[in-house]
C-alpha positions, 0 to 999 in steps of 0.5 A, a space after each residue: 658557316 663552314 664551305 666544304 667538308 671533305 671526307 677520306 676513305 671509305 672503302 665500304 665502311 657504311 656503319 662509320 659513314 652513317 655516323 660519321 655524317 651525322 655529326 658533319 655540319 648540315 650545311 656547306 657543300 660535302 666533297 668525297 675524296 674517293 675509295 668508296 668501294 672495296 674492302 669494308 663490308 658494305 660497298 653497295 650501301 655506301 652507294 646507295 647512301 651518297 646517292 640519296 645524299 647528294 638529293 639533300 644537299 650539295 655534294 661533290 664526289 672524287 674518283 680513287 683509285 679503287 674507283 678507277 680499277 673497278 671502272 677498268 674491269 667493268 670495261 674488260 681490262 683482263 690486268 686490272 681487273 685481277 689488280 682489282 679482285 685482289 685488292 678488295 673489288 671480290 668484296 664489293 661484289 659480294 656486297 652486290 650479289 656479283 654484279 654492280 647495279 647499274 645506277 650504281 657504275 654510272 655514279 662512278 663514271 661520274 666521279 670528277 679526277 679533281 675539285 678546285 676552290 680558291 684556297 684548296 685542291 681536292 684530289 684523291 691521292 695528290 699531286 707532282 710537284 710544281 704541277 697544276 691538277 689539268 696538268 697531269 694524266 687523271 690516274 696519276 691524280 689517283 695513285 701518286 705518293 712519291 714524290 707527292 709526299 715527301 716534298 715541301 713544294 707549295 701549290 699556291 692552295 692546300 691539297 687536301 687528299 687521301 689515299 695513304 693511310 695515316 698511321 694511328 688514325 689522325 689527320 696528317 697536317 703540314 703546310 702544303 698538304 692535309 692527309 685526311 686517310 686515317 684508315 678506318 677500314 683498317 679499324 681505325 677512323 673514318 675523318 672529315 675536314 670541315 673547311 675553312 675553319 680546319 675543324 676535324 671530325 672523327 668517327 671511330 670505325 663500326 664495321 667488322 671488314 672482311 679483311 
């Protein structure tokens, strides 16, 4: 019986998400590695949908760094507001109708830097090496790649994270860490990890995104 299913970036694809948890198993806890918002077509119901998922079962939901820059600008940072526009936020708020629902920006603020269980660390975009995830400031957690990936450091448990899209859509495995970003809104995949058995699914990309 699987514990947790992880599941990289979705980045608005809801088509794909839909499918996608279709085929996850129905039990064990699903944990979200963030990026919901921006660039895919459909930010708002991909809200929507985790809401109403999370009233059926146990779900545990990370902050990416999307998240984070859409944060800021609804806190009225002028800087990373425009970072955010740029960078697929003007496409989240077309799927609001120019503002995000309220319910909706509170799930954000809700969304954890990090998940933890005795095998595995769960984390947006990674870690530094030789740190512990209470280590280190939340928006490292949400942006780092070097020296996250290319070091051979071992945390004592397998990071499992996004972030950085894999090339070809299939999971990066290696010893101390498992990519699980295969870039669906780039018309790839969209993956989940189902753990501990390391089984992969993998749904083909369904939603035409504006980019």
């Amino acid at each position: 019986m699987p514990d947790y299913t992880a599941i990289g970036d979705i980045h608005g694809m809801d088509a794909t998400l839909a499918a996608l948890l279709s085929r996850v198993p129905d039990t064990g806890t699903l944990v979200f590695l963030g990026d919901y918002l921006d660039r895919g077509p459909a930010s708002r119901e991909v809200v929507e949908r985790l809401l109403q998922l999370e009233q059926e079962r146990p779900c545990i939901f990370l902050r990416g760094n999307h998240e984070a820059m859409a944060l800021a600008a609804l806190d009225g940072d002028p800087t990373l507001e425009r970072g955010w526009l740029l960078n697929g936020g003007l496409f989240t708020l077309e799927s609001y109708g120019g503002r995000i629902l309220p319910a909706h920006e509170a799930f954000l603020r809700r969304t954890q830097p990090y998940f933890e269980t005795d095998d595995c660390i769960f984390v947006h975009a990674g870690l530094p090496p030789e740190c512990r995830p209470d280590e280190v400031a939340p928006d490292v957690l949400w942006w780092i790649r070097e020296p996250f990936l290319s070091t051979s450091y071992h945390w004592g448990k397998l990071v499992i994270h996004g972030h950085t899209p894999v090339e070809g859509g299939r999971p990066e495995f290696l010893p101390n860490r498992i990519n699980i970003d295969t870039g669906a809104v780039y018309g790839f995949t969209l993956t989940a990890l189902v753990l501990p058995e390391h089984t992969v699914v993998a749904e083909p990309a369904r939603d035409l995104s504006p980019e």
